[in-house]
N, C-alpha and C positions, 0 to 999 in steps of 0.2 A: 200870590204864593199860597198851596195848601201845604194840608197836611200830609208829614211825612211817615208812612205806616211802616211797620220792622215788624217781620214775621219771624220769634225765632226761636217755633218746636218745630222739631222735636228737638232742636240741638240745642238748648237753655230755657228753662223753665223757674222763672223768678220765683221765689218764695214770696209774701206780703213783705217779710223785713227787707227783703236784697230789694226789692222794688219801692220801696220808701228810701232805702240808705240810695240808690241809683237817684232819685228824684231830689234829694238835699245836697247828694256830689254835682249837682249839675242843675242848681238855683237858677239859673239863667234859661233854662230849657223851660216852658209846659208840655210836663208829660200824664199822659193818661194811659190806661191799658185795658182794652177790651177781654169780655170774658173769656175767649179764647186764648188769652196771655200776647198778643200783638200789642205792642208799644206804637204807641200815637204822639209825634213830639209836635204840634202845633205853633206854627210863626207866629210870631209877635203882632198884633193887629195894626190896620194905619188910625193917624192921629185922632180923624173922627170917630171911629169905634170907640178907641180908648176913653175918648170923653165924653159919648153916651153912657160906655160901661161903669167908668166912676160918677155918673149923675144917677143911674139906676141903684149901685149901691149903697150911696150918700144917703139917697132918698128911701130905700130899706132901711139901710144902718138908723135913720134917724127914728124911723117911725119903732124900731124894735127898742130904741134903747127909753122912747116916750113908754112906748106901751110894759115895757118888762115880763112878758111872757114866754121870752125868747132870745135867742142871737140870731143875727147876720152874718154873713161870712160873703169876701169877695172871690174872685174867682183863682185867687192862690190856694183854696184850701180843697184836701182830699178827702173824700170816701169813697169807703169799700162796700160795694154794693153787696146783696146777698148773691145774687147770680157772678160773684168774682170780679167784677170789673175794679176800675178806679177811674174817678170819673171826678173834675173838679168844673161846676156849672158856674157860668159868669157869675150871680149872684143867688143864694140860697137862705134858704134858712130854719131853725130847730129850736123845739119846745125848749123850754127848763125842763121840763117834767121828764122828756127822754132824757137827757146829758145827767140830771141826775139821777135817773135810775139806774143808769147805766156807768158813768163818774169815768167815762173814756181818759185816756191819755192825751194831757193838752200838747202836747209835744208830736203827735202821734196822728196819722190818718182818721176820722171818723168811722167808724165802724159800724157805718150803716146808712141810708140814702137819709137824704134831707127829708121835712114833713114839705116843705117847697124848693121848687126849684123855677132858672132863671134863664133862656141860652139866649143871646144877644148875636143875630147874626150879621155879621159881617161880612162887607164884599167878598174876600174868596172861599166863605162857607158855602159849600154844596148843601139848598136846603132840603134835599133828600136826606141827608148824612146827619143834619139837626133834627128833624123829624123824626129818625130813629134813635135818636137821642135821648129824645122829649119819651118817649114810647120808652126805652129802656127804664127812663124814669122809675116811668108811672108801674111801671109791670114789676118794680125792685119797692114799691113802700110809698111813692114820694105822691103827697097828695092830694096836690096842685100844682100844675105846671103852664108854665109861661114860651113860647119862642117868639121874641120882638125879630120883625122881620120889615126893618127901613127899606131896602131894596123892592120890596111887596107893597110899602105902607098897610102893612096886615100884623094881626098879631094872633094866634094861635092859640089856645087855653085846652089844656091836659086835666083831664078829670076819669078816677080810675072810675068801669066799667060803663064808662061814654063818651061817645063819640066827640071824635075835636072838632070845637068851636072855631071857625074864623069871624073876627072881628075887623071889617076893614076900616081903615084910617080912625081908630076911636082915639079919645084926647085923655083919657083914663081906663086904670083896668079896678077894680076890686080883688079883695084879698079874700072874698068870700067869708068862709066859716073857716079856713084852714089860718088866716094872718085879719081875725076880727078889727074892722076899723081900719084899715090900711087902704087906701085909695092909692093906686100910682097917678101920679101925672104924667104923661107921655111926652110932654112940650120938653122939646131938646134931646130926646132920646129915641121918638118913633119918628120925626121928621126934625 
């Protein structure tokens, strides 16, 4: 199953709020909206994705809540890109230092890309369509990026002003300088 794309300018043009209240009337949906204002409702993943996708987060969630420099967030949570988008990555994550400079609405989309992000593909992601993803990313703020690609047994590393890394079949990634001290382990989640 892909994803389903809805083109609908010129004849409806969301506002941020009407696209956030559209996204909470319909909890059961994943929806995203590219900067052109096209709505992306994306299927539900099968059983393995899903329990890659909560072993990736588990394993963020834990290391951010040891380290305290930061939050986690899985892949229910939005932001608003600067180039317009809304874009919600399997798993991400953000400074203290931004969230409090900024004291967003917890209730409320992010308003702004993550300092990392996460995209976990799954059988029926097109990985052309996550590779612009990853790029959208990086070209909006975000600055480290991740695409696990089990399908590939490869993994991708997004770094602004250079060129992407592939990694094949590695058993760990690093958090670099952007999630200091973070090691992922890949066992169970890249094979």
């Amino acid at each position: 199953m892909t994803a389903l794309i809805l083109n609908l300018s010129p004849t409806i043009e969301l506002t941020d709020e009407q696209f956030f209240q559209l996204c909470q009337n319909n909890r059961d949906l994943r929806l995203e909206r590219t900067p052109e204002g096209e709505l992306i409702i994306m299927p539900p993943t099968g059983w393995e994705s899903g329990n890659r996708n909560s072993r990736l987060t588990q394993r963020l969630g834990n290391w951010a809540d040891a380290d305290g420099t930061g939050l986690a967030f899985d892949s229910s949570t939005g932001f608003k890109l600067p180039n317009g988008a809304n874009r919600s990555p399997d798993a991400s994550w953000v400074s203290r230092e931004r969230l409090e400079a900024l004291n967003p609405d917890p209730d409320k989309f992010l308003p702004f890309a993550p300092d990392f992000a996460v995209e976990l593909r799954s059988a029926s992601d097109s990985l052309k369509t996550v590779q612009q993803k990853m790029q959208e990313y990086i070209d909006n703020g975000v600055r480290l990026g991740w695409l696990i690609d089990p399908q590939n047994q490869q993994v991708e590393i997004y770094r602004p002003g250079k060129d992407v890394e592939v990694l094949r079949s590695p058993t760990s990634l690093s958090g670099e300088d952007v999630l200091a001290g973070f090691v992922l382990d890949l066992a169970q989640i890249l094979s």
